[in-house]
VOZA-777217 format. One record per residue (C-alpha): x, y, z; residue in three letters; residue number from 0. Coordinates in nm, 2 decimals. Example, Ala and Ser with C-alpha at 12.3 -4.5 7.8 and 13.67 -1.06 7.14 Angstrom:
VOZA-777217
ATOM      px      py      pz  residuo  num
ATOM    1.23   -0.45    0.78      ALA    0
ATOM    1.37   -0.11    0.71      SER    1
end
This chain:
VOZA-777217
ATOM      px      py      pz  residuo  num
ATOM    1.37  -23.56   -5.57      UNK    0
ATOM    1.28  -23.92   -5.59      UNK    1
ATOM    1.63  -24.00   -5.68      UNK    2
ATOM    1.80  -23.82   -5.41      UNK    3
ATOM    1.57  -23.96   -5.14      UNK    4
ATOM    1.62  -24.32   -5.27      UNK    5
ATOM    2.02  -24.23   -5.24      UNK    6
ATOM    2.00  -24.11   -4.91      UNK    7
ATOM    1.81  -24.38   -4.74      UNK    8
ATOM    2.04  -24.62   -4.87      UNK    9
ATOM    2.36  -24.45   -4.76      UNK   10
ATOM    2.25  -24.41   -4.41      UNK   11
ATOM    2.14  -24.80   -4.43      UNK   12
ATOM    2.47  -24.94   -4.59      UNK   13
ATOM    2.63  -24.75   -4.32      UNK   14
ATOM    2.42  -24.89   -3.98      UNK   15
ATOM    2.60  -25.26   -4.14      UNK   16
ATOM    2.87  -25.33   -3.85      UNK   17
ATOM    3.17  -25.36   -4.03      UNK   18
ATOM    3.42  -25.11   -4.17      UNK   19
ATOM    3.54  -25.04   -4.50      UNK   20
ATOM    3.87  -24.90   -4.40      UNK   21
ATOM    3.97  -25.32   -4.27      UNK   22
ATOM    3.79  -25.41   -4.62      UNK   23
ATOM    4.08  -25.14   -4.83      UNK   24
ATOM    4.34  -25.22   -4.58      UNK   25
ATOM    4.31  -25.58   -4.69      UNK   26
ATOM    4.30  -25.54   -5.10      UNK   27
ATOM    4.61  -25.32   -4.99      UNK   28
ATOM    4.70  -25.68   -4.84      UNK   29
ATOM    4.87  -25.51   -4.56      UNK   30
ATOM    5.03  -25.80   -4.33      UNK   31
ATOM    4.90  -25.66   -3.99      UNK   32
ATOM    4.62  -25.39   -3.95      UNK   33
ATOM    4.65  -25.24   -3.65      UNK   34
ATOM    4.35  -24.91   -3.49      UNK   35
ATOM    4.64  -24.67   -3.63      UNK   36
ATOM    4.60  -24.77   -3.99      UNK   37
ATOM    4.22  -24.83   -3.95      UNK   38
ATOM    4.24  -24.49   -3.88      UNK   39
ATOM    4.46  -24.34   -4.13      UNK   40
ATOM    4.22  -24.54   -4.38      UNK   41
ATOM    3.94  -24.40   -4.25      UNK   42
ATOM    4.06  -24.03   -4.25      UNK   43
ATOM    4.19  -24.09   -4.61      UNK   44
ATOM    3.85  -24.19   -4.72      UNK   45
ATOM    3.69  -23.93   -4.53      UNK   46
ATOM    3.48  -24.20   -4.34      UNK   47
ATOM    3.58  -24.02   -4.01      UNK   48
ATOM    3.35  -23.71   -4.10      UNK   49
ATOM    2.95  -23.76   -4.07      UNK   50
ATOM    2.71  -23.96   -4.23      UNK   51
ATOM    2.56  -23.59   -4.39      UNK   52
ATOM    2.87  -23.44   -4.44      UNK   53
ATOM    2.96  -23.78   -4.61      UNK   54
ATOM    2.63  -23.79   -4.82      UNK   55
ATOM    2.66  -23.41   -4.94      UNK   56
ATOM    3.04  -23.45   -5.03      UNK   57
ATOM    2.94  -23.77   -5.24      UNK   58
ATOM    2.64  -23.60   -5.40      UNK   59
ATOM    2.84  -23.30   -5.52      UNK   60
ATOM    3.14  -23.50   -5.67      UNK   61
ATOM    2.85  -23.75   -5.89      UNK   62
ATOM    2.73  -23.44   -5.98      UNK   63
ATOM    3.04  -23.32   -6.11      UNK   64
ATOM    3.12  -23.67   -6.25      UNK   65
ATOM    3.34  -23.78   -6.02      UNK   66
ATOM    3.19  -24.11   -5.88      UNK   67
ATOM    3.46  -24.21   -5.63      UNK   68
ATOM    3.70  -24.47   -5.55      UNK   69
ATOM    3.60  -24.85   -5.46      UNK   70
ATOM    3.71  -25.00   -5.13      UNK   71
ATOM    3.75  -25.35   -5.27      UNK   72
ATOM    3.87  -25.33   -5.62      UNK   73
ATOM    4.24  -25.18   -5.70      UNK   74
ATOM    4.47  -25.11   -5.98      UNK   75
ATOM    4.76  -25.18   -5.78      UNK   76
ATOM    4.90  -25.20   -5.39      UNK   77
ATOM    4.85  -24.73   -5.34      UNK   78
ATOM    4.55  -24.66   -5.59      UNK   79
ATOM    4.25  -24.76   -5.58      UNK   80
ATOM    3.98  -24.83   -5.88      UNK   81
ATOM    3.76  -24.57   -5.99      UNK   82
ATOM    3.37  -24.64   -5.94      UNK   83
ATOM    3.32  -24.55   -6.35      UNK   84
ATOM    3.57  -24.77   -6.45      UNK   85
ATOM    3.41  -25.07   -6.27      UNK   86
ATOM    3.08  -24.95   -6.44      UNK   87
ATOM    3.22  -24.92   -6.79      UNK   88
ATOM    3.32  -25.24   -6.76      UNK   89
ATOM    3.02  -25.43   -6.62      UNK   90
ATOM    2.74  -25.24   -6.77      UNK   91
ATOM    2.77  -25.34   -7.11      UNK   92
ATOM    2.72  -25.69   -7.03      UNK   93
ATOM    2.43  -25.66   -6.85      UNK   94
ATOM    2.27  -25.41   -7.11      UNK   95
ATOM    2.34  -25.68   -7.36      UNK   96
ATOM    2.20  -25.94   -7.16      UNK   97
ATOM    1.88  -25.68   -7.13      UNK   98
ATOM    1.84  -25.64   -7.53      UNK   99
ATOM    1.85  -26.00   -7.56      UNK  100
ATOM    1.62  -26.10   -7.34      UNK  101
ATOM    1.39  -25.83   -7.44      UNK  102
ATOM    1.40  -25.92   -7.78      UNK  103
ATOM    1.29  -26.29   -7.69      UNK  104
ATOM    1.03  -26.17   -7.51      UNK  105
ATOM    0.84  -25.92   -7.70      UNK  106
ATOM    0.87  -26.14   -8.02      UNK  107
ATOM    0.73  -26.46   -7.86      UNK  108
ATOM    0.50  -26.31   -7.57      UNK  109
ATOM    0.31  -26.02   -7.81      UNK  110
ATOM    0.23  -26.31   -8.14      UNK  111
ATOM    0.15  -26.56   -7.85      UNK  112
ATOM   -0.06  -26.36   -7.65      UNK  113
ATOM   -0.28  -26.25   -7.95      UNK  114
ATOM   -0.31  -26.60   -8.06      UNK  115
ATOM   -0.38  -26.74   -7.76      UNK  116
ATOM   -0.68  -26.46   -7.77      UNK  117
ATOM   -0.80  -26.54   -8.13      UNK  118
ATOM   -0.78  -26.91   -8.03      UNK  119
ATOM   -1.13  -27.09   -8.05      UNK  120
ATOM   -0.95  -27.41   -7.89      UNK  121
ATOM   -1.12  -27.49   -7.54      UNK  122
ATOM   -0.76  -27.76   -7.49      UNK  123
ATOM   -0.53  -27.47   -7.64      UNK  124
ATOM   -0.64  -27.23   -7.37      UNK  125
ATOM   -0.62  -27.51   -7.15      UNK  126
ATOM   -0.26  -27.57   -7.24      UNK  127
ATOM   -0.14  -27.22   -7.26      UNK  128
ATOM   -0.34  -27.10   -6.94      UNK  129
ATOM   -0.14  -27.37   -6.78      UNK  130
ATOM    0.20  -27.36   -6.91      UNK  131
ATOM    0.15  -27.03   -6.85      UNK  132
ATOM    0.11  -27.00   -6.48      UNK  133
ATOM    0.38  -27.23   -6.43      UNK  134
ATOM    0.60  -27.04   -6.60      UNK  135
ATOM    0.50  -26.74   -6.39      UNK  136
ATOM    0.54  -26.89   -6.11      UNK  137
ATOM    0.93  -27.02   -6.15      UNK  138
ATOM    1.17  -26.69   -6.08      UNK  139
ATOM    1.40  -26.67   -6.34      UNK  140
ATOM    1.73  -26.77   -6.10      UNK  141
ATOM    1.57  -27.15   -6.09      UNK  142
ATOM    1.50  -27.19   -6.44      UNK  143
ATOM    1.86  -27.08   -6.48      UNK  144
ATOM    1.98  -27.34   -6.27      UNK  145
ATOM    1.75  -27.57   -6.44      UNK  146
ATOM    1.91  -27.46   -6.80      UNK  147
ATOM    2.26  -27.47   -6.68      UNK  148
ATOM    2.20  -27.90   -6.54      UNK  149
ATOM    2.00  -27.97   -6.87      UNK  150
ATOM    2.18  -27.78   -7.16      UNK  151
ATOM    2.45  -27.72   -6.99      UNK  152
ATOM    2.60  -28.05   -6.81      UNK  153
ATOM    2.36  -28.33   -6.97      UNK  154
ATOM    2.31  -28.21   -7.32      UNK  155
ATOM    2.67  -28.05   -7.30      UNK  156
ATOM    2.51  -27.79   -7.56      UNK  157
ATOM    2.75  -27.51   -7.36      UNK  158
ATOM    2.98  -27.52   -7.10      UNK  159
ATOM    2.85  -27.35   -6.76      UNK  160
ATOM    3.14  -27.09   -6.63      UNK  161
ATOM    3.25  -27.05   -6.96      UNK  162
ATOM    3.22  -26.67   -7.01      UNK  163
ATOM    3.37  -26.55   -7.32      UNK  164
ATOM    3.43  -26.12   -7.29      UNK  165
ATOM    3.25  -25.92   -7.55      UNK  166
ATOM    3.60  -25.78   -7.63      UNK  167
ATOM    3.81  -26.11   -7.72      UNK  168
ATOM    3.47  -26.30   -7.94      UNK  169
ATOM    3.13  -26.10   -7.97      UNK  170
ATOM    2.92  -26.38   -8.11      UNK  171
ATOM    3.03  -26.62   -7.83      UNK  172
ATOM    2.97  -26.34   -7.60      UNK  173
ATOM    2.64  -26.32   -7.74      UNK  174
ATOM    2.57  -26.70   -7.78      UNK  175
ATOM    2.67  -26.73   -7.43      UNK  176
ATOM    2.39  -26.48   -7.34      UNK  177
ATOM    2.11  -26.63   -7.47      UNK  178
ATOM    2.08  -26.92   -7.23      UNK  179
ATOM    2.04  -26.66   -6.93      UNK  180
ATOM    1.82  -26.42   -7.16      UNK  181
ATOM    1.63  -26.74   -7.22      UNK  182
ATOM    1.56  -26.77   -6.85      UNK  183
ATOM    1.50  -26.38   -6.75      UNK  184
ATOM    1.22  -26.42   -7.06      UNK  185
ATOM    1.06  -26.73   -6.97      UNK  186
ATOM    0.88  -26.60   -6.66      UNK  187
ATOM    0.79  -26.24   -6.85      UNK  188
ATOM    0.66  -26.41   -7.16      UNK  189
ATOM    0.39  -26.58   -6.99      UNK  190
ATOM    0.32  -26.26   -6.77      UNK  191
ATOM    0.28  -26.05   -7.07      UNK  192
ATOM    0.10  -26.31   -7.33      UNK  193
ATOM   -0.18  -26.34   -7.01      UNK  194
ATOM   -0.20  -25.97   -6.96      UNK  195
ATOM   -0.22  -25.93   -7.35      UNK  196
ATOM   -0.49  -26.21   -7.39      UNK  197
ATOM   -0.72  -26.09   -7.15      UNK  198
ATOM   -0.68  -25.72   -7.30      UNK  199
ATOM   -0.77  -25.90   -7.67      UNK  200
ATOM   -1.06  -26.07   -7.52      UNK  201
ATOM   -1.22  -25.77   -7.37      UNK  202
ATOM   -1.10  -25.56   -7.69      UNK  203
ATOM   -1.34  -25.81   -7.95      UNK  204
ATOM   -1.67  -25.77   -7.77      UNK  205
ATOM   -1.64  -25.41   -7.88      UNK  206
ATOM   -1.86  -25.22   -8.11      UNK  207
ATOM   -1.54  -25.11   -8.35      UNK  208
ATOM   -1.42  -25.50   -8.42      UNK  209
ATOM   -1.80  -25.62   -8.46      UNK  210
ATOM   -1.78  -25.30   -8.75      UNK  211
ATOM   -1.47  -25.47   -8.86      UNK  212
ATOM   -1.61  -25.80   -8.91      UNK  213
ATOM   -1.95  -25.67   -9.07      UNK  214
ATOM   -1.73  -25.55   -9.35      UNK  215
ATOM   -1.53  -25.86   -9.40      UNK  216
ATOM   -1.23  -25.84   -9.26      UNK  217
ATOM   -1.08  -26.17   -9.19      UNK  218
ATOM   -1.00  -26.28   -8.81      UNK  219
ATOM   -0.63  -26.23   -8.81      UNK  220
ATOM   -0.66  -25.94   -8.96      UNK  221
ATOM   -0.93  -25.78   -8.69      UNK  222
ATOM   -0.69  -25.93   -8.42      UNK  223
ATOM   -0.35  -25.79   -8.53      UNK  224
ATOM   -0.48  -25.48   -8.70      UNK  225
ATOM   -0.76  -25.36   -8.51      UNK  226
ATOM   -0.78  -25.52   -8.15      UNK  227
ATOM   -0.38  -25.52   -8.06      UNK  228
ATOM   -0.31  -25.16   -8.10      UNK  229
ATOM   -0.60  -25.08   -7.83      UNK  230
ATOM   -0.54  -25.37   -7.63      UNK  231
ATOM   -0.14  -25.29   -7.58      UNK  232
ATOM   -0.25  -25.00   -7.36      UNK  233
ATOM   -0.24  -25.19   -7.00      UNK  234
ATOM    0.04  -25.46   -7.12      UNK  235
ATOM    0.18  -25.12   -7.20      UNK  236
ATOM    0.28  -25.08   -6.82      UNK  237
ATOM    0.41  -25.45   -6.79      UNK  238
ATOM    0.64  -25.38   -7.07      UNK  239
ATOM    0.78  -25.10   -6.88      UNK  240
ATOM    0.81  -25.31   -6.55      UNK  241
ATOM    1.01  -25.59   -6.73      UNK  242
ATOM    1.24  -25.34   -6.92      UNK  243
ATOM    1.30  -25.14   -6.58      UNK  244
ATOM    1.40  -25.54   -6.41      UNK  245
ATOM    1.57  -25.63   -6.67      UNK  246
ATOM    1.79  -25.34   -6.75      UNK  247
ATOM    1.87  -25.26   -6.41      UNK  248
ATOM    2.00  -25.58   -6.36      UNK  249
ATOM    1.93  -25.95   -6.31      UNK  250
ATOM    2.11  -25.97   -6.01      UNK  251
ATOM    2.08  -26.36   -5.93      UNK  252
ATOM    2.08  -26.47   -6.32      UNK  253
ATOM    2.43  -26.32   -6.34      UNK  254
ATOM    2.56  -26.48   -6.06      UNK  255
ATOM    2.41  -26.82   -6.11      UNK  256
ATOM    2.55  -26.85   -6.53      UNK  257
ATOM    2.85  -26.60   -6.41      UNK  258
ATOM    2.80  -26.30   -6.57      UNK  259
ATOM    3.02  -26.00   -6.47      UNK  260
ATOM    2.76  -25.74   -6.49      UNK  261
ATOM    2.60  -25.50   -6.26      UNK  262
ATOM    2.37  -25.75   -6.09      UNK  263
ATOM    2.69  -25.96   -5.96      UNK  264
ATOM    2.91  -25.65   -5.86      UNK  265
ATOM    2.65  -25.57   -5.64      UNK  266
ATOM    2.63  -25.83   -5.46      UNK  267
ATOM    2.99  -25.86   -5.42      UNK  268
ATOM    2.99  -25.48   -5.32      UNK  269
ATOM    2.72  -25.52   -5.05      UNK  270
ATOM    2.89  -25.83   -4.93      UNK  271
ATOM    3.25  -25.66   -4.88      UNK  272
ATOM    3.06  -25.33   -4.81      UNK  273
ATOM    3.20  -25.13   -5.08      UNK  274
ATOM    3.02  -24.80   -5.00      UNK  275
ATOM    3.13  -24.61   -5.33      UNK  276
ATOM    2.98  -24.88   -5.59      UNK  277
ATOM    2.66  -24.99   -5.41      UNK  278
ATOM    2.58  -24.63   -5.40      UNK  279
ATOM    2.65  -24.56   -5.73      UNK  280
ATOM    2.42  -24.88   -5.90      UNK  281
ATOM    2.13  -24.83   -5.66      UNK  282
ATOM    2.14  -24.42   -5.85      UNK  283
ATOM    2.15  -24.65   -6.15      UNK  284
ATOM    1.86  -24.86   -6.06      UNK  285
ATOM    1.63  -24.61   -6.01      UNK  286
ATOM    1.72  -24.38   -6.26      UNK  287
ATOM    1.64  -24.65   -6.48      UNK  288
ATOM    1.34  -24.74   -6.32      UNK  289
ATOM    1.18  -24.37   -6.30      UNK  290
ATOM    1.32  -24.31   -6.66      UNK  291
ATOM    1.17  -24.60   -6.81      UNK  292
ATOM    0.84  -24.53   -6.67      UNK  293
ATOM    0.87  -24.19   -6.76      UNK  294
ATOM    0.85  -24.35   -7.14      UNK  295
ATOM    0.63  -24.54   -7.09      UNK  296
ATOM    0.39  -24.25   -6.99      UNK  297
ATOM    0.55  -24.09   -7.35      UNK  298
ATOM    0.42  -24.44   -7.53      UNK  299
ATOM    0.03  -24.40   -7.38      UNK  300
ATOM    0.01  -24.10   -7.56      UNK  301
ATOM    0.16  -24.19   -7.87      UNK  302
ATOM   -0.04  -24.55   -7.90      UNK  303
ATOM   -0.35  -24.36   -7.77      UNK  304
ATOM   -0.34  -23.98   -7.91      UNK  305
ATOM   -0.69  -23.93   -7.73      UNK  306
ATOM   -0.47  -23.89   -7.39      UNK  307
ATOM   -0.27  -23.58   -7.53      UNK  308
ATOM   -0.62  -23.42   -7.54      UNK  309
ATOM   -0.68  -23.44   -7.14      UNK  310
end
């Protein structure tokens, strides 16, 4: 239900935009001079003459059949027009990839860090990191890019900004080219995740069950990474599943400030040109993977904390 509400509002939205799509096809058709008689023809050919309902419930039935329509914008050639899917297929690798790369950088720096930063008896460490920290928070991910892209990228010449090698023609320089934007998508969710995870450990060792622990000799690290972090991952738990549902939907302005072509720069294009079919089609995506991710992480409460299956 969720879904089909979030669909809806966002049809009727995209089309209260004054401008029409049928001038948008007529021009990828690069017709010399478009004249009301082939607006209209257009229109009638891509059914935007019926009503916004009609429109909706004809749209609705074909995604559910597969059939995800035709772009506006993007063509094979001067009569036929590219399908929605074969845009997606196209685009949504990259941005996956970009996804399991940041993720990767960020649960295997936040997660040691965060406990660390817990276990640290260091009044200036905790100074540091609380610091650096909320800093790093506090940058969105698009500026650090651009930030990356002027240091590494034209003073340190350590890659060359535009330079976006397909996953098709050289995988590793497809994924070498990657981690510089992954590096700036995980900078801002490191911090957010290693401050929710430290306070978590702190309340976590004034508990009876570590105190036990230590009575019986356990070392420090071991208390912290054996005892405390399993307990202590169940509100970061939520986090994690905010930052996977951002990150795999899309990092919209990330992709279009290192230009990637993935879904977060095809819909901007899309909204820009109003390309109906597409924008449609990856806000579905968005929220599926939003709900769905959620959904897990729901799945994940119960299987770090088996109590919860119980109530």
């Amino acid at each position: 239900p969720l879904l089909i509400v979030i669909s809806f509002v966002c049809f009727v939205f995209i089309n209260l935009i004054p401008s029409d799509p049928a001038e948008v096809a007529l021009r990828v058709r690069q017709v010399p001079i478009i004249t009301e008689e082939a607006i209209a023809e257009v229109r009638a050919e891509l059914g935007l003459d019926k009503p916004v309902v009609q429109r909706y419930i004809d749209w609705g039935v074909g995604v559910l059949k597969g059939d995800l329509g035709k772009s506006y914008r993007y063509s094979k050639n001067m009569n036929e027009m590219m399908s929605v899917s074969e845009l997606i297929k196209d685009k949504l690798p990259v941005t996956l990839w970009l996804a399991g790369v940041s993720f990767i950088i960020i649960i295997f720096v936040s997660i040691p860090l965060g406990v660390l930063w817990a276990g640290s008896k260091s009044k200036i460490l905790d100074g540091i990191i609380g610091v650096l920290t909320q800093i790093s928070m506090a940058i969105p991910s698009f500026f650090l890019g651009i930030l990356i892209t002027y240091l590494f990228g034209i003073i340190l010449k350590v890659f060359t900004p535009g330079s976006y090698v397909s996953y098709k023609d050289n995988f590793v320089g497809f994924i070498g080219y990657l981690i510089f934007p992954a590096i700036s998508i995980a900078i801002p969710k490191i911090a957010m995740i290693a401050r929710f995870l430290r306070n978590s450990m702190l309340q976590q060792m004034d508990s009876d069950y570590v105190r036990t622990a230590y009575s019986k000799g356990c070392s420090r690290k071991r208390v912290l990474f054996v005892h405390a972090l399993k307990n202590a991952m169940m509100p970061v738990l939520t986090v994690i599943g905010m930052v996977i549902a951002e990150i795999v939907a899309g990092s919209i302005v990330v992709e279009q400030v290192f230009g990637l072509p993935g879904i977060g720069r095809l819909l901007i294009s899309s909204i820009s040109t109003r390309d109906l079919p597409v924008v449609e089609i990856l806000v579905l995506y968005i929220a599926f993977v939003v709900i769905f991710v959620y959904f897990l992480v729901d799945i994940l409460y119960r299987v770090v904390d088996p109590r919860l299956s119980n109530k």
